[in-house]
C-alpha positions as CSV (number, residue, x, y, z in Angstrom):
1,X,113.7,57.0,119.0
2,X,115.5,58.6,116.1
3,X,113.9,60.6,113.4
4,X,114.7,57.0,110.9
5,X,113.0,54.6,113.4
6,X,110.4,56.8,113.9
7,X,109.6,56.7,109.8
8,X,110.3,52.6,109.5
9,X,107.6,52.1,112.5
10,X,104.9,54.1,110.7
11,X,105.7,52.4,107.4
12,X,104.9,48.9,109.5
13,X,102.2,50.4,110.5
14,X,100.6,51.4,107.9
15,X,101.4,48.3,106.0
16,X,99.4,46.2,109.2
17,X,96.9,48.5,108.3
18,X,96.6,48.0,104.4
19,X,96.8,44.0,105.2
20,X,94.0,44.7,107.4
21,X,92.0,46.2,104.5
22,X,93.1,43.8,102.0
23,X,92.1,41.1,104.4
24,X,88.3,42.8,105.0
25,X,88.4,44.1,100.9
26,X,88.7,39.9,100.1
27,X,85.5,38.7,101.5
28,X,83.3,42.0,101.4
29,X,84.4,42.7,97.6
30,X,82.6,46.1,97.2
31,X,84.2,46.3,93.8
32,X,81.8,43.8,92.7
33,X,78.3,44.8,93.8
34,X,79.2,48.6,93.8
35,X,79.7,50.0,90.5
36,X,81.7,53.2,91.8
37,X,84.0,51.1,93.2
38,X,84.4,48.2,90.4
39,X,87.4,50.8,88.7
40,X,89.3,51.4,92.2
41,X,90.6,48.0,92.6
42,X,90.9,47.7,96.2
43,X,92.0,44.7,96.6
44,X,94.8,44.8,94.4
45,X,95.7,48.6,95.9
46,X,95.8,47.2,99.4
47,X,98.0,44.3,98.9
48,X,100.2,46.4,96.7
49,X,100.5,49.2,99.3
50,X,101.0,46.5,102.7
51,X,103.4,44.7,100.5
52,X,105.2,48.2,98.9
53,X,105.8,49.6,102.7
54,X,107.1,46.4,103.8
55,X,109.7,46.2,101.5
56,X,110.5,49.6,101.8
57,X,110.5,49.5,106.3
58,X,112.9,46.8,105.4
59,X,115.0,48.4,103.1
60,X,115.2,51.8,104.7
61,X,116.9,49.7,108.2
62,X,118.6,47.8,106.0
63,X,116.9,44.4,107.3
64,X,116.6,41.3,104.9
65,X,113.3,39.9,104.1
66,X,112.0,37.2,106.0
67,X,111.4,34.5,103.5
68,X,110.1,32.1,106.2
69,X,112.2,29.4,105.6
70,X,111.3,25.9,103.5
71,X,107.5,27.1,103.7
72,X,108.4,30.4,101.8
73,X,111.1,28.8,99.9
74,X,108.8,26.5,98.4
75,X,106.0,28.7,97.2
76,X,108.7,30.8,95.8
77,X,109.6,27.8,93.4
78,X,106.3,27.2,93.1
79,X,105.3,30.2,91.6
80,X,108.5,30.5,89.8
81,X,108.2,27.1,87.9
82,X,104.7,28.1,87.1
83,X,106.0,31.2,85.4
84,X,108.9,29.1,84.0
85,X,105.9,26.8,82.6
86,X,105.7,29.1,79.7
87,X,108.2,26.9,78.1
88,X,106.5,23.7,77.7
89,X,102.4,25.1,78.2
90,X,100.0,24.0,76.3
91,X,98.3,27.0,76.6
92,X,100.8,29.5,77.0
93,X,98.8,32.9,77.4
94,X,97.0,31.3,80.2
95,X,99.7,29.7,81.6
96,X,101.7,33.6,82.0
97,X,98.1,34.6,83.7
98,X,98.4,32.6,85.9
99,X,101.9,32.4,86.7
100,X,101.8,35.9,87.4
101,X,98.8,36.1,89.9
102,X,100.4,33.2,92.0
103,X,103.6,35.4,91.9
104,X,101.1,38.1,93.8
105,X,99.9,35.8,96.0
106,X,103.3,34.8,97.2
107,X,104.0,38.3,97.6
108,X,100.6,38.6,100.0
109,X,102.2,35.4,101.6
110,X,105.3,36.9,102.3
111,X,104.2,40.5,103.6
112,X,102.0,38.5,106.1
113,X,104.4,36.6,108.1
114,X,106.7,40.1,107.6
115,X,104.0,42.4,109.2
116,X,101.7,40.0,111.2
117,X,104.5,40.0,113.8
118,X,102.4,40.0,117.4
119,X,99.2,38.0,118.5
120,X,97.6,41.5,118.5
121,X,97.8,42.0,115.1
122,X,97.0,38.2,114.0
123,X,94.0,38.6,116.2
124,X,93.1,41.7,114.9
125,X,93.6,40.5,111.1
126,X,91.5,37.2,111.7
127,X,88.5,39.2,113.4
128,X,88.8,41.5,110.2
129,X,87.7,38.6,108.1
130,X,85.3,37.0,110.3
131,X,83.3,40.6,110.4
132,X,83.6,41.3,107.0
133,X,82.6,37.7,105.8
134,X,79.1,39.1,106.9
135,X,79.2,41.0,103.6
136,X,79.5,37.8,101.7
137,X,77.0,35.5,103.8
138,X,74.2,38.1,103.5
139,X,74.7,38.3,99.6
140,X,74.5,34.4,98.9
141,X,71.6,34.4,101.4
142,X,70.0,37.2,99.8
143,X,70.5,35.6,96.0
144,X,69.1,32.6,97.6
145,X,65.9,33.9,98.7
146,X,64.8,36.1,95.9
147,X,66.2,33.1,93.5
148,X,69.0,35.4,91.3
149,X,71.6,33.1,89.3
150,X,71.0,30.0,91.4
151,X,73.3,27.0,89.9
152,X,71.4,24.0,88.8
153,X,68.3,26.2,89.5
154,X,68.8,26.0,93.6
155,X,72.6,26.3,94.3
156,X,73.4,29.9,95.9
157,X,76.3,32.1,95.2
158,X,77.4,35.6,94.7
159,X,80.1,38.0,93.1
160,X,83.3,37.6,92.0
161,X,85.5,35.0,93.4
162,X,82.0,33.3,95.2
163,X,80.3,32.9,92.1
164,X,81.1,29.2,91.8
165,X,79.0,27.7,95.2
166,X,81.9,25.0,96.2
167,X,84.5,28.0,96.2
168,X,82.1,30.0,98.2
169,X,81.4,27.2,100.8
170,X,84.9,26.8,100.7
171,X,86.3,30.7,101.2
172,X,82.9,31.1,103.9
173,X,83.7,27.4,105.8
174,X,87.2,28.6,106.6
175,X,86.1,31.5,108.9
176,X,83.5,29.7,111.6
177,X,86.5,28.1,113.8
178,X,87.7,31.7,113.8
179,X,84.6,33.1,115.0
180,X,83.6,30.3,117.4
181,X,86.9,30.7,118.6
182,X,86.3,34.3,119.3
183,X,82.9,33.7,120.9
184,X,84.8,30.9,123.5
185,X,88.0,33.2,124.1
186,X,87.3,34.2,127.9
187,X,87.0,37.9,128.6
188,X,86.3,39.2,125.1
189,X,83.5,42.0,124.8
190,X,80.0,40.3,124.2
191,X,79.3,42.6,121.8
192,X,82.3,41.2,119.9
193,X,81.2,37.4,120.9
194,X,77.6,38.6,119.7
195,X,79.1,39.6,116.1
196,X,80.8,36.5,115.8
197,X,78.0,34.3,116.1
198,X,75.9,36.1,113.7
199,X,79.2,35.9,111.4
200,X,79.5,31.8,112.1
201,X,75.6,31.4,112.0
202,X,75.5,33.2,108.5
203,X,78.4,31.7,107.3
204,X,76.7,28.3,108.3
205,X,73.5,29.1,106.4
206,X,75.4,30.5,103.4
207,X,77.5,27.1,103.2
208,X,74.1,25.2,103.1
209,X,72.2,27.2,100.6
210,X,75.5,26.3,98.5
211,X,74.4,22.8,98.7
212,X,77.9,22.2,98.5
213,X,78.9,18.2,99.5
214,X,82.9,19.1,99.7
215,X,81.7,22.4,102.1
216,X,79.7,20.5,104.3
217,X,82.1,17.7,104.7
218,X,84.9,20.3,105.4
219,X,82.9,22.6,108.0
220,X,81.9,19.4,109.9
221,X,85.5,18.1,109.6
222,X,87.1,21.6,110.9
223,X,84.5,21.8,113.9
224,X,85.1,18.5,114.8
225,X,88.9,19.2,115.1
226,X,88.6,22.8,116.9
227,X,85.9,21.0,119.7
228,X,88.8,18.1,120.0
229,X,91.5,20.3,120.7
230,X,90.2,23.0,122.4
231,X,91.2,23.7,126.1
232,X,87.9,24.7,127.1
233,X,86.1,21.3,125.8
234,X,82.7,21.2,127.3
235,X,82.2,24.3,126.1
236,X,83.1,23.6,122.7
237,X,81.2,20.8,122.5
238,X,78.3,22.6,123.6
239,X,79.2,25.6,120.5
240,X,79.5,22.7,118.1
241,X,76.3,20.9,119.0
242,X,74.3,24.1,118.8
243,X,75.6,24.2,115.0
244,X,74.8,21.0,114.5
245,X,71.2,21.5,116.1
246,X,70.3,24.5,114.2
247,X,71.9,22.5,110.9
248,X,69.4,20.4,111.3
249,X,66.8,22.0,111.9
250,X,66.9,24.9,109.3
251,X,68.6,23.0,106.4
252,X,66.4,22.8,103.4
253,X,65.1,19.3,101.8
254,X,67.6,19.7,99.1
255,X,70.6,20.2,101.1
256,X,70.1,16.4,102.2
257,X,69.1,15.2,99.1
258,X,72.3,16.4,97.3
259,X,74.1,14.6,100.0
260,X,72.4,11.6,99.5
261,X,73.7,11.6,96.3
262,X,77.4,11.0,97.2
263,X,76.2,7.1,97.4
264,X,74.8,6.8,94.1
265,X,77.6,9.0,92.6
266,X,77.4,7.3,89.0
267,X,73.8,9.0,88.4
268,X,75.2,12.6,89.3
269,X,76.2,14.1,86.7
270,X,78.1,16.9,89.3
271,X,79.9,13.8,90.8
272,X,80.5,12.2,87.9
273,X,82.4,15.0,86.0
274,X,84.9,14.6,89.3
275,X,85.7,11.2,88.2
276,X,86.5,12.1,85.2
277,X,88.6,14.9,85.9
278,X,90.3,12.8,88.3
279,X,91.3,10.9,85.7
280,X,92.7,13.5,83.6
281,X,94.7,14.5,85.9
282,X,96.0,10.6,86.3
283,X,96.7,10.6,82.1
284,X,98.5,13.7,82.4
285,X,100.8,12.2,85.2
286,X,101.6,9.6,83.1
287,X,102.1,11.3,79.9
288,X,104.2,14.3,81.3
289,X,104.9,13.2,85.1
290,X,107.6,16.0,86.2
291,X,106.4,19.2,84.7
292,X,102.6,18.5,83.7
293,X,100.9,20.6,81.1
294,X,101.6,24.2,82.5
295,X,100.4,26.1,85.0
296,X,96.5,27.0,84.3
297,X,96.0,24.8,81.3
298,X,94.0,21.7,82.9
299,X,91.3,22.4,81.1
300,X,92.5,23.3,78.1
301,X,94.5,19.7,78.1
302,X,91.2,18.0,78.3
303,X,90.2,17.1,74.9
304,X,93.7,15.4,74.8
305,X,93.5,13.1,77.9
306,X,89.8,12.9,78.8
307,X,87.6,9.5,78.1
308,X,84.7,9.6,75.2
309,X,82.2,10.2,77.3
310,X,83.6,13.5,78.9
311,X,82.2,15.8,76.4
312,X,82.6,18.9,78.8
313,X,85.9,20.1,80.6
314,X,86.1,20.8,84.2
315,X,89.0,22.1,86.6
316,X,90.6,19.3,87.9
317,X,88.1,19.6,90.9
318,X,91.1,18.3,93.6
319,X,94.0,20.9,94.8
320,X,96.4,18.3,94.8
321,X,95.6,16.6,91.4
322,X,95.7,20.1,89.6
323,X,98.6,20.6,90.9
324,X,100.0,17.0,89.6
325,X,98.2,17.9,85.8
326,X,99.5,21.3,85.4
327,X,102.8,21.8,87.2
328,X,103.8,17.6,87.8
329,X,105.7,16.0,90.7
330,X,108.1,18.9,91.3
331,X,105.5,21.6,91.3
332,X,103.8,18.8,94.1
333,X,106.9,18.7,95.8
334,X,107.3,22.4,95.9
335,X,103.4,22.8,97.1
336,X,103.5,20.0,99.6
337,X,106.2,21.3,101.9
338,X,104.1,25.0,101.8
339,X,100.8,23.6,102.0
340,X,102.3,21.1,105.0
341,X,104.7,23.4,106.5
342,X,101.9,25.8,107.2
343,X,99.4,23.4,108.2
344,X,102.8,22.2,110.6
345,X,103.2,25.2,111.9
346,X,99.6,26.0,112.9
347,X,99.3,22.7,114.9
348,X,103.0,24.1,116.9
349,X,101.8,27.1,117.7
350,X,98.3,25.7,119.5
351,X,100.6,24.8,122.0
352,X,101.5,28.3,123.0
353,X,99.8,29.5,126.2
354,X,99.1,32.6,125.1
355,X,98.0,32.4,121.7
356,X,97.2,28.9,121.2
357,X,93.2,29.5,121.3
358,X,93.8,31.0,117.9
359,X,96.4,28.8,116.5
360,X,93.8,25.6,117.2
361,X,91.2,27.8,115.3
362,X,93.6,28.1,112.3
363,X,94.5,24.7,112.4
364,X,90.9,23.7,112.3
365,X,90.3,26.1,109.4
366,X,93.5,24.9,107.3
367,X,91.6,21.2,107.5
368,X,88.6,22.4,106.9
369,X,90.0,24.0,103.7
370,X,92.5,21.1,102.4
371,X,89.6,18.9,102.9
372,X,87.7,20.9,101.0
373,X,90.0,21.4,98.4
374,X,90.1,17.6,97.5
375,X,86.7,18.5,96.2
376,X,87.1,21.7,94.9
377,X,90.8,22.4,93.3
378,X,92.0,25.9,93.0
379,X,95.0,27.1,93.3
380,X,94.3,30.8,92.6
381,X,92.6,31.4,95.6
382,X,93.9,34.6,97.9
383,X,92.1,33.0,101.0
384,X,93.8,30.0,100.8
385,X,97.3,31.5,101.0
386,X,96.3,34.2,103.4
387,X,95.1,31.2,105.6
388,X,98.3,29.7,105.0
389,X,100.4,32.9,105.8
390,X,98.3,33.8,109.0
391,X,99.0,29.8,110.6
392,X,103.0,30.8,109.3
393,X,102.8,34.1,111.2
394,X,101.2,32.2,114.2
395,X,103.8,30.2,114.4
396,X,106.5,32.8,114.1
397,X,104.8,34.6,116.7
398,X,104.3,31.8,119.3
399,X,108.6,30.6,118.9
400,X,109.5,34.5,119.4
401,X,107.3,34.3,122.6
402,X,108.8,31.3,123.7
403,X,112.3,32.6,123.2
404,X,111.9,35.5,125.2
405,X,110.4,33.8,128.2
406,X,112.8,31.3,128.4
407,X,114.9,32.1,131.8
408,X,118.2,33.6,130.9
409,X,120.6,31.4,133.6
410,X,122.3,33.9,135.4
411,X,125.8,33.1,137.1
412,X,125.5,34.0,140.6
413,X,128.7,34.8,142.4
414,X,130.2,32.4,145.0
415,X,129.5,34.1,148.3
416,X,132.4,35.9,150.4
417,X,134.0,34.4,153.2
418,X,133.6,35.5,156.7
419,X,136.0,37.4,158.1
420,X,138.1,36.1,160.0
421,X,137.4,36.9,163.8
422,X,140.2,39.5,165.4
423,X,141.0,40.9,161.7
424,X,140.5,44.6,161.3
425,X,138.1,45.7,164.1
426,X,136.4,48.9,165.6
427,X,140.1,50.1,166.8
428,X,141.6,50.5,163.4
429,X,144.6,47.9,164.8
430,X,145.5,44.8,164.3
431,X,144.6,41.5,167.1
């Protein structure tokens, strides 16, 4: 290998590695409950650094970037006509905020399916969130039990980006399919299968002391779909019910009674603020249907577009809808074919014999999440375009496997005649 290889394989390398990081920095967030590390920024310098040695691997072998096709293409516009928002916002210093962080997480998108470029390194990626989400379950379990900052006076959270319990369910919910997964793959370590069930079985318990409807409707949902599709059934079925028991059996009174509550929605006043944000986000449509109010300013539209009785703004509290009230029916268009084109691509790659086990765990996550995310609404979230990049990267991976197993048809030559008796014999002479 030449001296210039030699530096452009390190550099991918060491970008895997600082993906790695950013990936186990997201959910453990030690800026946030360590002081010394609150000024380091790691999760901003480990995304900038995978992302900087990408680009520059690429440019130094003179390779174009792999924009991933319509998937990538989209999010580009996407976070381009949020940026471009600026124009017409109705909050514009919000609005450049926010254009700019969904530019970094398209970057984060797009060094993912650059580096993530073998079912080693997906694997390896995936198992650094579902170990580090350990972090974040013990911290909303721990805030539960000693009562610190509970929302509503009983709903758990934590730090940073979990500090809102539906976006913690959510950002938790999306890693048990990876873990169960992990703990059903055949021949892993059981040391490894044992840290992934204490990872799903924390997750689990951190999702109910969230009391989180959309959470628990999404984890059941994204279960249900790994058992289905799994190869291994019986024994996924037996994983799921075991959730299920200990979901039963450990779940608090109030987890059920906020549940209950999804029938008699009118008297919740949780529930209720939905509706009316739904509905917001249906009077913005029709006042500005193409371009919406600006990227980021939902809320600050509210006063405009919200009934009487909605005294107090809330996010638009469904992915889809925020979308709709802030960036209109292109910026739907353009987050539609990502969103779907990932989701797409996850479900392709569970067919691939070798990797499929962790495509149908992705898959299961991305429903879990979009289902969730008819609940919840957020479309600043790094986990949901990380999940999003890792099911682009899976499939990516599973069509270059496929193209190099396919059997090259090799043209074998027509065979010689005989020769012809009394030709050239032992003597030398002619017959």
């Amino acid at each position: 290998m030449v001296p210039g290889e030699q530096q452009g394989q390190r550099r991918d390398v060491l970008a895997f590695y600082a993906l790695t990081a950013f990936a186990a920095v997201m959910y453990a967030a030690p800026g946030e409950w360590i002081p010394a590390l609150a000024e380091l920024r790691l999760a901003l310098v480990t995304s900038v650094l995978a992302a900087g040695l990408m680009v520059m691997r690429r440019l130094g072998k003179a390779e174009p970037l792999y924009v991933d096709g319509s998937r990538g293409l989209a999010l580009i516009g996407f976070s381009t006509l949020a940026v471009a928002s600026l124009a017409w916002s109705l909050n514009p210093e919000v609005t450049q905020a926010t254009g700019v962080e969904l530019l970094k997480l398209t970057a984060i998108y797009l060094t993912i399916v650059n580096v993530i470029t073998s079912g080693k390194r997906l694997a390896v990626v995936c198992g650094a969130m579902v170990l580090a989400s350990v972090v974040t379950s013990i911290g909303v379990i721990n805030w539960y039990m000693v009562g610190e900052d509970l929302v509503e006076g009983f709903r758990a959270r934590w730090v940073g980006v979990y500090a809102d319990p539906n976006h913690m369910a959510m950002n938790i919910g999306l890693v048990v399919p990876l873990a169960v997964a992990f703990m059903a793959r055949k021949g892993s370590a059981w040391v490894w299968r044992l840290a992934c069930l204490v990872a799903a079985a924390l997750a689990v318990t951190a999702i109910v002391f969230s009391h989180s409807r959309g959470g628990f409707i999404g984890l059941s949902l994204a279960m249900g779909v790994w058992a289905v599709r799994e190869k291994r059934r019986m024994q996924a079925v037996v994983v799921g019910s075991l959730f299920v028991v200990g979901l039963l059996v450990f779940a608090p009174k109030s987890f059920w009674e906020r549940n209950e509550t999804v029938a008699t929605f009118h008297e919740d006043a949780s529930a209720m603020g939905r509706v009316y944000a739904w509905q917001v986000a249906s009077r913005i449509s029709l006042d500005r249907p193409l371009l919406g109010v600006g990227a980021g300013s939902f809320r600050y539209a509210w006063p405009l577009y919200a009934p009487p009785e909605a005294r107090r703004a809330y996010v638009a509290h469904n992915i889809f809808l925020d979308v709709i009230g802030e960036l209109g029916w292109v910026g739907l268009a353009f987050f539609l074919v990502f969103a779907g084109g990932s989701a797409g691509g996850a479900f392709a790659a569970s067919r691939n014999p070798e990797m499929g086990w962790l495509a149908r765990a992705l898959s299961a996550s991305m429903v879990g999440y979009l289902v969730c995310d008819l609940f919840s609404g957020y479309i600043l979230s790094a986990h949901c375009y990380v999940l999003f990049g890792l099911a682009a990267a899976a499939q990516r991976i599973a069509r270059a496997a496929e193209a190099s197993s396919s059997v090259a048809v090799v043209k074998v030559p027509a065979p010689r005649e005989p020769a012809v008796a009394g030709g050239w014999e032992g003597s030398g002479h002619a017959a």
